[in-house]
N, C-alpha and C positions, 0 to 999 in steps of 0.2 A: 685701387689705391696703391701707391707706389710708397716704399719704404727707403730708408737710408740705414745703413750700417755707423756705427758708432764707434768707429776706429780709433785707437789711438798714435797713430802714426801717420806721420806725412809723408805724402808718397811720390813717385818719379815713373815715367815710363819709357821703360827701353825700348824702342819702337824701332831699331835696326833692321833693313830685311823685311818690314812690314809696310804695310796701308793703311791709316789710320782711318781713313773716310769708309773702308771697305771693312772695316771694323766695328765701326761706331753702328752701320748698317747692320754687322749681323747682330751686334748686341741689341739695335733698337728693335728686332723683330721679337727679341724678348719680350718686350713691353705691350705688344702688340697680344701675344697671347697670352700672358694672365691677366689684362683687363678683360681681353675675349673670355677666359673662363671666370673669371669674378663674375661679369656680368649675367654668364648663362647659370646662372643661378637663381636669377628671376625667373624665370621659364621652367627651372625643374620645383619651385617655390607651389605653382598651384599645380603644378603635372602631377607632384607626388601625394599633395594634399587630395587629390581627387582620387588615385589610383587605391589610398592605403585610407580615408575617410578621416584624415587631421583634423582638428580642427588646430584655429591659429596658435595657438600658443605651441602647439606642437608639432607645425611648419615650421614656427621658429627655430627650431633644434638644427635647422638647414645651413642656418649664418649664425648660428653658434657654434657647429662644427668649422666649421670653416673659416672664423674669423678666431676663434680662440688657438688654431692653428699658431697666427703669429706672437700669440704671448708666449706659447710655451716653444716654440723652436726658435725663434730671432735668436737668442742666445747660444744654442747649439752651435748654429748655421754660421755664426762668427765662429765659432772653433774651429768649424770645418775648416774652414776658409784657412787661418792660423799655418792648418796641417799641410793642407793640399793643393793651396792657392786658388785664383778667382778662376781662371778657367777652367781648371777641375770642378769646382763647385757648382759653374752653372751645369757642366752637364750631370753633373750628380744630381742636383735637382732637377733639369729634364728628365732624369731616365727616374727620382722617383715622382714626377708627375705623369710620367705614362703609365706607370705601373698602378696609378691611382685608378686615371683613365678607363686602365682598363679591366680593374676591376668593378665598374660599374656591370660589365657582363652577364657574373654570376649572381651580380646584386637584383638586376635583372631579371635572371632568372629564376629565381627563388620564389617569388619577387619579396623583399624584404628591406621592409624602412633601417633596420638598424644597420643592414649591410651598405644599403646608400650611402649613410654617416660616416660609416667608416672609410668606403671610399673616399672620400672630400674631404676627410682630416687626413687621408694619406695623398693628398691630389695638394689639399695647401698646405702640408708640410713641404713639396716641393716648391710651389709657389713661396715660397717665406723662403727658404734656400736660395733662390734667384732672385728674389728681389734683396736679399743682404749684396749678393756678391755683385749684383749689376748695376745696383743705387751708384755706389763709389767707383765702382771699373770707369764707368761711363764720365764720369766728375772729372778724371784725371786724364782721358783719353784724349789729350790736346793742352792749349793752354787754358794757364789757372784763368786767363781775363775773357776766355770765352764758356767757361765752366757752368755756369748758369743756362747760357744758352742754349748746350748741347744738352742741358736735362729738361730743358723747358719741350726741342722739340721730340725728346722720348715720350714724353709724360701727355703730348701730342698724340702719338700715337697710340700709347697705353688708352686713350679715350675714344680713339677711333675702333679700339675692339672693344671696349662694354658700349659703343652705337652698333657694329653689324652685330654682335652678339644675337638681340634678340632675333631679329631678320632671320637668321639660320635657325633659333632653338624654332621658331614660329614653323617654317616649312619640313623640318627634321626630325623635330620632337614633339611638338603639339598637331602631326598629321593624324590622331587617331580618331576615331569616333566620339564626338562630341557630345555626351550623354549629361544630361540633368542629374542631380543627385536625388531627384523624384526617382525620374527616371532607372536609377541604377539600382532605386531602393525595390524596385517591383520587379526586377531581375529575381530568377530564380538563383538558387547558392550555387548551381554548378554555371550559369551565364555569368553570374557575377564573378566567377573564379574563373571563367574564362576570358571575361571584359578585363580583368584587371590586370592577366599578365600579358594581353594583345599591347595594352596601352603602355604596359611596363615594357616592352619589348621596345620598344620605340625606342627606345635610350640606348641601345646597343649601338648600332650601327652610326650613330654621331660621336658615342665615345669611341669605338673603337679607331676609329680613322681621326679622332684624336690623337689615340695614346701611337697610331705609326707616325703620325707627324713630328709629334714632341721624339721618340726615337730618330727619326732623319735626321731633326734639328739637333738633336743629341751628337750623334754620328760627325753633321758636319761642323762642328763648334769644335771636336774634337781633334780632327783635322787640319783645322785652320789656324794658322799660325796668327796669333793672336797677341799683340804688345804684350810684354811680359809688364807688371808693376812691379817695383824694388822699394823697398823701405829706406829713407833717407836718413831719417832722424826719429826717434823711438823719445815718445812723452810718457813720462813718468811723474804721476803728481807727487808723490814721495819725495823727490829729488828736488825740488822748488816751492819757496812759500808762497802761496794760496790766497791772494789777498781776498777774493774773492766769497770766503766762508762757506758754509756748508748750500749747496742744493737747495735744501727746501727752507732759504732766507731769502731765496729770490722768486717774489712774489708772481711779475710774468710767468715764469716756467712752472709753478706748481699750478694757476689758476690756467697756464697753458695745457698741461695735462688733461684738465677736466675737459679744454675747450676742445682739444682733438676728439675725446671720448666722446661725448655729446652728436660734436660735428658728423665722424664715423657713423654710429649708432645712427640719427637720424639720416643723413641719404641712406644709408641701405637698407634703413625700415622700410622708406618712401618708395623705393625702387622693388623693395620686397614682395610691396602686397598690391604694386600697381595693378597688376591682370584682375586679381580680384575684384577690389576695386572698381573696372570700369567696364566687368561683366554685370553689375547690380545693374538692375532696374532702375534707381533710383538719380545714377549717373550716367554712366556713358550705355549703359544694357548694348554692349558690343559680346561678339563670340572671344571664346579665350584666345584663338588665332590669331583675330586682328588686335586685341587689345597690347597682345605682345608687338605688335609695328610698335604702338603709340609706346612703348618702353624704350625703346628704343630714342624715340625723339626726347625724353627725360635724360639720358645719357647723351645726346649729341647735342644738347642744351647746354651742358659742361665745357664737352668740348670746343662748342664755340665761343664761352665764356673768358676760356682760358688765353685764348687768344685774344679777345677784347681785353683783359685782365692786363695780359703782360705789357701794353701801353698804357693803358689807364694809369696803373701804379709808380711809371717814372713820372705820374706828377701827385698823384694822391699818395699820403701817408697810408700805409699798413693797416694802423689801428683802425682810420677814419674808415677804410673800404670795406673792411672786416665790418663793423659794428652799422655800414648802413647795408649792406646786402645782405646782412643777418635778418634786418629787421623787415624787407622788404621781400625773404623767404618764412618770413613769419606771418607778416600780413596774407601773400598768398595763399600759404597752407589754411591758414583762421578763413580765407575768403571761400579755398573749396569744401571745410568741413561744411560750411553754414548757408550751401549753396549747392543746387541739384541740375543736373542737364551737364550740356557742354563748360557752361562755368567753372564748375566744379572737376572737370576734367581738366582742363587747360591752364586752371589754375594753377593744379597740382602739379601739371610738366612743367611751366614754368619755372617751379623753384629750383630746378634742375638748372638752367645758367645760374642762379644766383647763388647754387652752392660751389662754384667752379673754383675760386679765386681763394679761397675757406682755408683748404688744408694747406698750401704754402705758406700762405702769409702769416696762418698763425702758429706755424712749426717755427717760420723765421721771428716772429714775436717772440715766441717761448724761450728764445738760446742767445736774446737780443744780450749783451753786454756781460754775458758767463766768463769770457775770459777762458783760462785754461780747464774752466767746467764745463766748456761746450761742449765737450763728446760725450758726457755721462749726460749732459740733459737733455741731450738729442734720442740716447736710449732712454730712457724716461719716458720724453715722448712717445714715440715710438708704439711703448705699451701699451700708451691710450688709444690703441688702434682697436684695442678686444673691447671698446666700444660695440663695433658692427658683431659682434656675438650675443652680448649683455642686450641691448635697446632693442631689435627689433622683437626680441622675446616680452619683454615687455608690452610692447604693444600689439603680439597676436593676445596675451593676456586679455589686457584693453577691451582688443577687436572683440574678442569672446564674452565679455562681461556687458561693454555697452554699443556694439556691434562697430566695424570695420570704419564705416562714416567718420564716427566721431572718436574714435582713437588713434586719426592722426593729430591729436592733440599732443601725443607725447612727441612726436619732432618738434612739433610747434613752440613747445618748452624749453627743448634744447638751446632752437634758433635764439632767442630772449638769452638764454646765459651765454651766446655765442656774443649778441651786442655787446651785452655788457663788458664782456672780455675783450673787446674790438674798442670801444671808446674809453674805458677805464681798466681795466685788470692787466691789460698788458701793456700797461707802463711801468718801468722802473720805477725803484725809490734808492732813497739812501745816492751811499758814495758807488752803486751799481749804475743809478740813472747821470751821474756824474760822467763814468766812464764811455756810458754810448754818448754822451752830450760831445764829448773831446774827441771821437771818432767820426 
């Protein structure tokens, strides 16, 4: 999931001396690797639950670390920026994304869940680092009337790494011995102390050649002469009156808040517990190996959505596409809980395109006719991203109480208040629905 920075300034690029195409390339391999690692978080999701005996709710702690990453640094991560500028800050958060990387090592080693955690709040704090400074670098990297487009095809690739993602954690990290939790429970204490840091070791050797990569990419981002951005004009709401009133009287954006939280929360619950999921008996009874392919096709369900999306939308309204692919990732979901075999598998990949289209259209909902409040309610948003921290936790709860099956109910809910915000909540009122009317 890709963020935006909430600037308040508009910007210019001195692009003298430079290449702007050979630019927009190194930036967009940005995007490329934190979907690649968002998504390999499905993969270390039942790798750890099995090594350290989780149960769900306390898998969940996995994309709670990691997603509450962006509540609490987005706001740093602008200051950085403020101090040091945007190319300094991406490789500032490469190099502390490698350091995250690579402390998966000792966490490894130990093997210890809490040192995991820690890694991955220090892995996306860098990830939130780069995606402040790359959202807007990339925005202005060209002109303002091609400025959509050129984030439309980052946000492309950003989808193309949570697809190979699991492909890799699959051959890389779920290579170890495939043991039942029968199975592991009739292990002696010293086979079982030695199963679990065989299988914990696995994790080494993909971070590590992680955290050199993120360092090269470090390296060369730093090197590269890169369009400088200059600040043009400096917005001050102080200094102009505000017809617009306070934030939270503009009913889109606050009911838009809830709808990104929601949205967030439920795909990365769904993408959370897939392996589980469709190693049951009940559904797909696949090994965890192959079930990581089929995650994979949940994510490139997206990305192929997104691309359906971006024509779709030059003829369908926002709200309307919002509020029927809600409801048609709700149906799905209600059809695999209530539904056993390959149904109930395919169902659930499926909702995977129909979440595709979700998070632009209703971020561009939520800041619909703000006026000069659009950069604060863009951060706003924004924050509804600690969605994916909050919801899948809840639902390993769920999973635990009334087993895995029937606790993807709580996406299913989600989806329901996502319609409703798609064909009613995200409309204007007042002399605000006035303003987009006249635009």
């Amino acid at each position: 999931m890709a963020i935006s920075g909430a600037a308040k300034q508009e910007y210019s690029v001195d692009s003298s001396g430079t290449n702007t195409g050979r630019a927009l390339a190194m930036v967009t391999m940005l995007f490329f690797i934190w979907g690649f690692l968002t998504s390999l978080n499905d993969i270390l999701m039942p790798h750890l639950q099995d090594i350290f005996n989780l149960n769900y709710f306390e898998t969940g702690f996995i994309q709670f670390a990691f997603f509450g990453s962006y509540c609490v640094f987005a706001i740093p991560a602008g200051k950085v920026i403020e101090l040091i500028g945007y190319k300094r800050t991406m490789v500032v958060g490469l190099a502390i994304m490698a350091i995250g990387a690579f402390l998966f090592v000792p966490a490894a080693a130990a093997p210890s869940y809490p040192f995991f955690l820690g890694a991955l709040i220090v892995l996306a704090a860098g990830i939130t680092v780069l995606q402040v400074a790359a959202n807007p670098y990339v925005s202005v990297l060209g002109p303002a009337s091609t400025a959509s487009s050129r984030l439309n095809l980052t946000q492309a690739f950003n989808s193309l790494g949570t697809t190979l993602a699991p492909f890799f954690g699959r051959y890389l990290i779920l290579r170890g011995v495939d043991l039942s939790a029968e199975r592991v429970r009739q292990l002696s204490d010293a086979a079982r102390l030695a199963y679990h840091q065989h299988e914990a070791s696995t994790v080494k050797f993909p971070y590590i050649g992680i955290g050199f990569t993120l360092v090269l990419i470090a390296a060369a981002i730093a090197v590269f002469k890169l369009p400088r951005i200059q600040a043009t004009q400096e917005f001050r709401p102080s200094d102009i009156s505000n017809p617009m009133g306070s934030l939270w009287q503009h009913r889109n954006l606050v009911l838009g808040v809830v709808a990104i939280f929601v949205y967030v929360g439920a795909e990365v619950s769904i993408g959370s517990y897939l392996i589980k999921y469709f190693v049951q008996p009940d559904t797909g009874n696949l090994t965890t190996a192959t079930a990581a392919s089929y995650v994979a096709i949940y994510w490139g369900g997206a990305m192929v959505g997104r691309f359906i999306g971006a024509g779709v939308l030059q003829r369908v309204k926002s709200g309307l596409a919002v509020g029927c692919v809600a409801i048609v990732a709700c149906l799905l979901t209600t059809t695999s809980i209530l539904s056993f075999g390959s149904i109930a598998v395919w169902s659930i990949l499926l909702v995977g395109l129909f979440n595709s289209i979700m998070f632009p259209s209703i971020f561009t909902l939520g800041i619909a006719g703000l006026g000069p409040l659009t950069g604060k309610g863009s951060g706003l948003l924004v924050m509804g991203i600690v969605g994916g921290a909050l919801i899948p936790l809840a639902e390993g709860k769920a999973a635990d109480l009334i087993g895995l099956h029937r606790a993807f109910i709580i996406p299913a809910l989600c989806y329901i208040y996502i319609a409703y915000y798609g064909f009613f909540g995200s409309k204007p009122t007042g002399s605000q629905a006035r303003l987009v009317l006249a635009d």
